[in-house]
MILUMVO-993241 format. One record per residue (C-alpha): y, z, x; residue number from 1; residue in three letters. Coordinates in nm, 3 decimals. Layout:
REM MILUMVO-993241
Y; Z; X; NUM; Ala
...
This chain:
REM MILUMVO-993241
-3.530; -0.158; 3.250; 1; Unk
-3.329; 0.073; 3.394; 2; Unk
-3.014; 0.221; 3.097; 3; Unk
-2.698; 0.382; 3.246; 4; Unk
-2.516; 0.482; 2.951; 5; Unk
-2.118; 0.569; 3.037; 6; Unk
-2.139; 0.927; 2.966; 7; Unk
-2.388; 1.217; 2.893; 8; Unk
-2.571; 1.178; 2.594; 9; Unk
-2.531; 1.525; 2.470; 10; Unk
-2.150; 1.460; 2.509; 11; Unk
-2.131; 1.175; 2.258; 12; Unk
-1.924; 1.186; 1.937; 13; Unk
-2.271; 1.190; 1.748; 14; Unk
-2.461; 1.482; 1.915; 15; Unk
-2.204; 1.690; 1.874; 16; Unk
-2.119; 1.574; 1.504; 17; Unk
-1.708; 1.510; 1.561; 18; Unk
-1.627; 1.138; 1.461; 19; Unk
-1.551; 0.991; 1.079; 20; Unk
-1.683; 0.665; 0.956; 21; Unk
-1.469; 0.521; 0.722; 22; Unk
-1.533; 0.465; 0.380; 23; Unk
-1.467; 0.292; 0.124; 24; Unk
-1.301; 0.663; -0.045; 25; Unk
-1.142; 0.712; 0.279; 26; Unk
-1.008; 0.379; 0.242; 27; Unk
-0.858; 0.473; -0.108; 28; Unk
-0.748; 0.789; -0.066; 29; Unk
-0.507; 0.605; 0.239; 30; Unk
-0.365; 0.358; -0.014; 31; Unk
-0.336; 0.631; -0.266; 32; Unk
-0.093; 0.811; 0.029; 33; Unk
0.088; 0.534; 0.168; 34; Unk
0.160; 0.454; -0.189; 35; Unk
0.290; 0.842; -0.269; 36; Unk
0.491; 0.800; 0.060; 37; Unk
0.638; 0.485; -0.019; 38; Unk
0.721; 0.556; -0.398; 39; Unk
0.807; 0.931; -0.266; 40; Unk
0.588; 1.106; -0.552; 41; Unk
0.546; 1.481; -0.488; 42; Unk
0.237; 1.603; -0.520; 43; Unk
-0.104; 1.442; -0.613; 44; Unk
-0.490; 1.564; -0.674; 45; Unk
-0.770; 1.460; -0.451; 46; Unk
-1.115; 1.625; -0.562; 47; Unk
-1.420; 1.588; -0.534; 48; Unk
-1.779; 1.848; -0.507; 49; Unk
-1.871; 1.960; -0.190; 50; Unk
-2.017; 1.744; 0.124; 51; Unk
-1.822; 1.465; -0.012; 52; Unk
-1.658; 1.412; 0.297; 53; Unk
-1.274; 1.575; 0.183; 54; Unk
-1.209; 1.751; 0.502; 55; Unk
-1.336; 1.512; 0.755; 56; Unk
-1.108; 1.227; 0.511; 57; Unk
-0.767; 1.405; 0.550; 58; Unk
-0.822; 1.402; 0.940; 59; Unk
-0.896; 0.997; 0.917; 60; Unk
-0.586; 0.992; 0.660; 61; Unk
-0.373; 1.197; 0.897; 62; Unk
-0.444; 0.953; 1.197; 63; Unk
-0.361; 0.653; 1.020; 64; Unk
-0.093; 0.745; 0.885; 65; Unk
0.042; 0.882; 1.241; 66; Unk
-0.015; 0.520; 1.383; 67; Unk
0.145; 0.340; 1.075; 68; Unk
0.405; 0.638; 1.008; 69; Unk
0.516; 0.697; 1.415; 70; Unk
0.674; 1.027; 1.429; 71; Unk
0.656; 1.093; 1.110; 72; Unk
0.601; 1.531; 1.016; 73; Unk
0.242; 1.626; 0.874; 74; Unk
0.132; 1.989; 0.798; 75; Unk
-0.248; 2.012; 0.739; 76; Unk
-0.353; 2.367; 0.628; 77; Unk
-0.631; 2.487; 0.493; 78; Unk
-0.660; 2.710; 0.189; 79; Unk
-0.842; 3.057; 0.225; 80; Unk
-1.059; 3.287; 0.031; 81; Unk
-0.827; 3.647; -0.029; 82; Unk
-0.910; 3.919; -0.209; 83; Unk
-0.528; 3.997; -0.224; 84; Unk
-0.221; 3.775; -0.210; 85; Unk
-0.071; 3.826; 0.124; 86; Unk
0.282; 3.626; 0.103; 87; Unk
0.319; 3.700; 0.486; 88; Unk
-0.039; 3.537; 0.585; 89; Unk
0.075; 3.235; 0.355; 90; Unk
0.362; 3.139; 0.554; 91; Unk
0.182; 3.241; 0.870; 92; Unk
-0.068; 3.002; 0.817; 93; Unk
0.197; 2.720; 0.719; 94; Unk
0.391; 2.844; 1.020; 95; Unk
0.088; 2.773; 1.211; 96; Unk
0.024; 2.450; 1.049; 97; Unk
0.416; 2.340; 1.140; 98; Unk
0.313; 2.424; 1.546; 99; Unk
0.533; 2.733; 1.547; 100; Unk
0.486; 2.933; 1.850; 101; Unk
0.521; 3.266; 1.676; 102; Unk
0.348; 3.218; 1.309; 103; Unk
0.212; 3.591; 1.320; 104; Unk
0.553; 3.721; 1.424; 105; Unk
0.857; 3.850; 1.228; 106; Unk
0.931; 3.965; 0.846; 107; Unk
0.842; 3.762; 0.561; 108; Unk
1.167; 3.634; 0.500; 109; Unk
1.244; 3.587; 0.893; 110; Unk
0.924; 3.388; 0.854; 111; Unk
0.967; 3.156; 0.533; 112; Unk
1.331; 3.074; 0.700; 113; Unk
1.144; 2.982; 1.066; 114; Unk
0.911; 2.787; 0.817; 115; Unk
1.182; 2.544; 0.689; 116; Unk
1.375; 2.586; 1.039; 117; Unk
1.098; 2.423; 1.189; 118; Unk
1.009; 2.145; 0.946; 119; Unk
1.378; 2.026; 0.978; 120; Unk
1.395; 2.079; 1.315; 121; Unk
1.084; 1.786; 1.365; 122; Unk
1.199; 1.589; 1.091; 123; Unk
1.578; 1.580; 1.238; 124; Unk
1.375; 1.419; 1.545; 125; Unk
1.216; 1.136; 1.325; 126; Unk
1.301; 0.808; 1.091; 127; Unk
1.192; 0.990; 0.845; 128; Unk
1.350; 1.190; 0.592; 129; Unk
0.978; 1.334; 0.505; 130; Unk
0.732; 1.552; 0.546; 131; Unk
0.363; 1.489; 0.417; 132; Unk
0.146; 1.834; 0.358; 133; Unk
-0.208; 1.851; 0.295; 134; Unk
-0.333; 2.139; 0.159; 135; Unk
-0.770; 2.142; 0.192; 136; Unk
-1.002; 2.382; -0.040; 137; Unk
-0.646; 2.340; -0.250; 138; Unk
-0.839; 2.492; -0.565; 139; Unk
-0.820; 2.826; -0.383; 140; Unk
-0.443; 2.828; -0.463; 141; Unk
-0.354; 3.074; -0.748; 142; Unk
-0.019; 3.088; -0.965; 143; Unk
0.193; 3.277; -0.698; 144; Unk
0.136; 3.061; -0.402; 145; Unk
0.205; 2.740; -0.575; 146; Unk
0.559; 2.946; -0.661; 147; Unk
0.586; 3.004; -0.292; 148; Unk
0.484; 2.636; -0.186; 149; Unk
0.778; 2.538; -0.445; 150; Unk
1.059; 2.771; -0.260; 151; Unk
1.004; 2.559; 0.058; 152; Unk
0.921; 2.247; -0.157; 153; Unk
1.328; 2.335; -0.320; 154; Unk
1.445; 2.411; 0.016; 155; Unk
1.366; 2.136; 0.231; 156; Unk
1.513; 1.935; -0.092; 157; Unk
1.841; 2.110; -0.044; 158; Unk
1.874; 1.992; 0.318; 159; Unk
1.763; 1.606; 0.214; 160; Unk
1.400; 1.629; 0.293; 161; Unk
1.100; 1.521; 0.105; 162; Unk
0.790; 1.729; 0.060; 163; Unk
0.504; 1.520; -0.056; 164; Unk
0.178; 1.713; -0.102; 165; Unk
-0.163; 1.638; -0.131; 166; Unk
-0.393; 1.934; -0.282; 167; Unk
-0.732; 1.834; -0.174; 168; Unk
-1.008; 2.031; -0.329; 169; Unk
-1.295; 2.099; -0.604; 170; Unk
-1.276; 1.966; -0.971; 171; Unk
-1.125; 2.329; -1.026; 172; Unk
-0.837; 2.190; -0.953; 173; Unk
-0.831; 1.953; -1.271; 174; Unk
-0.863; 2.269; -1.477; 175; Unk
-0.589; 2.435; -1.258; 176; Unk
-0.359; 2.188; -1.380; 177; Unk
-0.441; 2.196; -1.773; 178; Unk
-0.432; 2.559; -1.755; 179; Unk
-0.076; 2.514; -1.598; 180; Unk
0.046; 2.298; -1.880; 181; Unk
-0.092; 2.499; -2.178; 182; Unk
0.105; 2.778; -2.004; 183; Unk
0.402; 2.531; -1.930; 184; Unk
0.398; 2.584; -1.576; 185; Unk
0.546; 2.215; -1.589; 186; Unk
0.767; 2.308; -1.267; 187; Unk
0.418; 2.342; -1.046; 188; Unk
0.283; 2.011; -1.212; 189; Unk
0.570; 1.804; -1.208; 190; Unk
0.566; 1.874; -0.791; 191; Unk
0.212; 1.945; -0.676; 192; Unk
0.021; 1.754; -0.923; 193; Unk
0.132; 1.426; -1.085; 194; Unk
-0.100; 1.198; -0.963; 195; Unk
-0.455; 1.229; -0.936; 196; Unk
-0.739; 1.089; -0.776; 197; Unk
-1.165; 1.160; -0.752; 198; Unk
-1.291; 1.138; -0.393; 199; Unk
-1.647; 0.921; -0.494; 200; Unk
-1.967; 0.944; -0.294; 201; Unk
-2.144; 0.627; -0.152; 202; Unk
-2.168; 0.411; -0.512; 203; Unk
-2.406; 0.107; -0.395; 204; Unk
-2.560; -0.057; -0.131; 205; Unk
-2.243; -0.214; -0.048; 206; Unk
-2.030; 0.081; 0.021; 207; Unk
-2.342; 0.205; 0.238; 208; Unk
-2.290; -0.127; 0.416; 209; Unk
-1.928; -0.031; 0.485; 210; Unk
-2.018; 0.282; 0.649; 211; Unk
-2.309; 0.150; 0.859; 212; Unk
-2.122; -0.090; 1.000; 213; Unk
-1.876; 0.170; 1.149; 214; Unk
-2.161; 0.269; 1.400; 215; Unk
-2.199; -0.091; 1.502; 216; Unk
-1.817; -0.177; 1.572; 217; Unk
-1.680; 0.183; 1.659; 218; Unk
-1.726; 0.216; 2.086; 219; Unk
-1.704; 0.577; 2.279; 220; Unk
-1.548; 0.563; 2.514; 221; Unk
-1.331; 0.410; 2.328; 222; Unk
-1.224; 0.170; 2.637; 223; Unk
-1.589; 0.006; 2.664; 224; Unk
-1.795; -0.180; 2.472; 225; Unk
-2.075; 0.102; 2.410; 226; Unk
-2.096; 0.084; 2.007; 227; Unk
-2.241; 0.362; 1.895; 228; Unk
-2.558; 0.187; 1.737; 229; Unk
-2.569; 0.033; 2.108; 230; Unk
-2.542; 0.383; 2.241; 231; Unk
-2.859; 0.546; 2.123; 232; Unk
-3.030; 0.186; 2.161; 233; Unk
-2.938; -0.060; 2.441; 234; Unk
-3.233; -0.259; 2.426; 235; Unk
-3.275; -0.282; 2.071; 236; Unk
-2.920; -0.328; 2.047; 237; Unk
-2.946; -0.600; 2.277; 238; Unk
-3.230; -0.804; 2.042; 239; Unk
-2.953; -0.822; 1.780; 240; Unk
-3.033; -0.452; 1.551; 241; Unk
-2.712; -0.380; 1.388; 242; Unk
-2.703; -0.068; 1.160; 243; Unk
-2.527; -0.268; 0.896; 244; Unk
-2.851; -0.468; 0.844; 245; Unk
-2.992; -0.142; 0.726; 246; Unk
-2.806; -0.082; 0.393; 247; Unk
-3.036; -0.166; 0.145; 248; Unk
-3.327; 0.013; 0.331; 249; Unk
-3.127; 0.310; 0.368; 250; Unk
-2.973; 0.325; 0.001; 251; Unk
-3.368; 0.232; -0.129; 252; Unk
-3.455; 0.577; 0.063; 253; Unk
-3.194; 0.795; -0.090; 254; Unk
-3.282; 0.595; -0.410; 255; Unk
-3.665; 0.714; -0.359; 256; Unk
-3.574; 1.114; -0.333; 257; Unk
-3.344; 1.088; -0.602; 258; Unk
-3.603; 0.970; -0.879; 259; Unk
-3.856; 1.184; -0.669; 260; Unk
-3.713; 1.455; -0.789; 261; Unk
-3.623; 1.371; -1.137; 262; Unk
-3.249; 1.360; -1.086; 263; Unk
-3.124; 1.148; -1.396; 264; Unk
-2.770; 1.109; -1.291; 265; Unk
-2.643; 0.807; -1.161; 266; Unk
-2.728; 0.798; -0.768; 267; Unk
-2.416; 0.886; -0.563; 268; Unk
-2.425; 0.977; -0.160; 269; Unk
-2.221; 1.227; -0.015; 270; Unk
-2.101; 1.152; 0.262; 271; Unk
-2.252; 1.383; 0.474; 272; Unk
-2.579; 1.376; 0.375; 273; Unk
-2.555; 0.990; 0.440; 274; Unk
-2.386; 1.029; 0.817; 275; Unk
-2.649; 1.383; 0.850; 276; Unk
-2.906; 1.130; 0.822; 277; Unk
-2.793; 0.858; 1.031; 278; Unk
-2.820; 1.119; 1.305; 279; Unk
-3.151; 1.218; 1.242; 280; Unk
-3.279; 0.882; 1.265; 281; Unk
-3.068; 0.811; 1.574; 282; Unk
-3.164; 1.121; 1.735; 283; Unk
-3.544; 1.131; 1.629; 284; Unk
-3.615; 0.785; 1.775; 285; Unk
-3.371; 0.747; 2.057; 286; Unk
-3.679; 0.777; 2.307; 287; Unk
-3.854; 0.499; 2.148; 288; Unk
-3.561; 0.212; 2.216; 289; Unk
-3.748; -0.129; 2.292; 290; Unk
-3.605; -0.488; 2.180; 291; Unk
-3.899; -0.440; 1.939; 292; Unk
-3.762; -0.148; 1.761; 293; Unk
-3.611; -0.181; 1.419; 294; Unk
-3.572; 0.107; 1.182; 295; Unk
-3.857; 0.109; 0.887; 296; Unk
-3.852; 0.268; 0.577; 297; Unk
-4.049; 0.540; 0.672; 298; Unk
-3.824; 0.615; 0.955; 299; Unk
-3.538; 0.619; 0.667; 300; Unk
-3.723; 0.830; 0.389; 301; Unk
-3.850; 1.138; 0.692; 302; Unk
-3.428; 1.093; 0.763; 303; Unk
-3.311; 1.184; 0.424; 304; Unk
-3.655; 1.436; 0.325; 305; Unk
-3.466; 1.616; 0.656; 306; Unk
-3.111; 1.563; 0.598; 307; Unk
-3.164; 1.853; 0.291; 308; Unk
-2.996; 1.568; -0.003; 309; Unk
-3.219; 1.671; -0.263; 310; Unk
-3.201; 2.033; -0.235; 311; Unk
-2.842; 2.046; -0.208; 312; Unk
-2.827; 1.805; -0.474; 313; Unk
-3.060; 2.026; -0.704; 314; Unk
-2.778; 2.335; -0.601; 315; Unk
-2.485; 2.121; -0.718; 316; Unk
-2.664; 2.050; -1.044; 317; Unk
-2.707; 2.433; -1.081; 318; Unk
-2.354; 2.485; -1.018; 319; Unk
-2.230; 2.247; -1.260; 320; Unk
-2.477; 2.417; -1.490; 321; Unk
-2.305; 2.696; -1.459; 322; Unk
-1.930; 2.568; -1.490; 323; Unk
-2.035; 2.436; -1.834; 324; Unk
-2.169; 2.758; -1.943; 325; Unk
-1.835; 2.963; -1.822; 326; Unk
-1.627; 2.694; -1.940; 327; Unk
């Protein structure tokens, strides 16, 4: 039987690794935010280890929230490594984050005042007396650039607008914060930090389930009926295989490497070792697509051995080795 998919297959979603499946921690951190926004609390934590899925969250978050929020202002910036603090590359890079034009150009007061220009420029054009900011890798931060976030954070105050920031990052940032109150830095707390929330890993079978089923309901195109699960296999898809039906098998897999290597904590799935291997198996057995074909656990075990879960679990054990030993 002849299969005409709708586009390329190198040019799907998938193959070239840019889509989010939503999960049940995407899910939460949303309610956490609409809840900020609606209540308007300041500032909250969102952490979690690496691979967890943080980054690739605040772009789901940001979407939503633009189709329940229309119009409303979002800055999404990302927090870098510095040897230095550079006061004029912070507010470039917020520039850049508001869509200035010009965020490399002009002094660095000409440039925190085009900050705040801008911000109530868009705002002025909304329903919204708001602006949301997330702020990812957030535990970069140090003392002085929460001090400059809090001048604009004041500012946009003055003119009737409310900053409400979310300071995605590492655990680090949970020590940030109680080394800012035994120094009673309450003024960076009390804006930046008030509520918190952890950013879990796949828990159970059932949250696995939650995900899977993403790749049977989500379509790209988006104006067709090609699932992705339906994508990589028509004819399979066509017997009735639904990736949802493969929950337990998959979470039995990542279940096997984890006691196979003598990990003792409670299993927990990053997200992207869970979504690395989904593509493995998708890509590794595209070819062999029959109504026949149903994923075995074999198929699922080779999927996560390859997906690099245990060694990159073994590294964040070291790690947290480590942070107990510098503590």
């Amino acid at each position: 039987m002849q299969i005409v998919r709708p586009i390329d297959f190198d040019r799907h979603p998938l193959v070239e690794q840019k889509y989010i499946v939503p999960t049940p921690s995407i899910d939460e951190f949303y309610e956490k935010v609409k809840r900020l926004v609606r209540l308007r609390i300041p500032g909250a934590i969102v952490h979690a280890y690496p691979r967890y899925g943080k980054t690739y969250s605040i772009r789901y978050v940001i979407r939503v929230l633009r189709e329940d929020f229309p119009g409303i202002v979002i800055l999404s910036f990302g927090c870098h490594k510095k040897k230095t603090h550079s006061e004029d590359a912070f507010f470039a890079n917020l520039l850049r984050a508001a869509g200035h034009i010009s965020p490399e150009s002009g002094s660095i007061d000409r440039k925190r005042s085009r900050l705040t220009d801008r911000i109530k420029e868009r705002v002025d054009k909304t329903c919204y007396n708001l602006v949301i900011a997330f702020a990812d890798e957030a535990q970069r931060l140090d003392i002085i650039e929460y001090e400059w976030l809090r001048d604009v954070h004041d500012e946009l105050e003055r003119a009737g607008i409310r900053m409400i920031t979310f300071l995605v990052g590492q655990p680090q940032l949970l020590n940030q914060k109680t080394a800012f109150r035994e120094s009673r830095q309450t003024q960076i707390i009390s804006r930046f930090m008030i509520d918190e929330m952890r950013f879990r890993g796949v828990q159970s079978a059932e949250d696995l389930a939650t995900c899977l089923a993403g790749y049977d309901t989500a379509c790209f195109p988006q104006d067709t009926n090609w699932t992705y699960t339906r994508f990589f296999f028509p004819l399979a898809y066509e017997d009735g295989l639904r990736l949802v039906d493969q929950a337990m098998a998959l979470w039995d897999a990542f279940e096997r490497a984890h006691i196979g290597a003598r990990f003792e904590e409670i299993l927990e799935i990053p997200m992207q070792y869970l979504s690395r291997s989904v593509e493995i198996a998708f890509l590794e057995h595209v070819e062999r697509d029959s109504p026949e074909f149903r994923f075995s656990p074999a198929i699922w075990d080779e999927a996560v051995k390859a997906s690099n879960y245990v060694s990159a679990h073994e590294e964040l054990r070291l790690q947290l080795a480590e942070d107990v030993d510098y503590g």
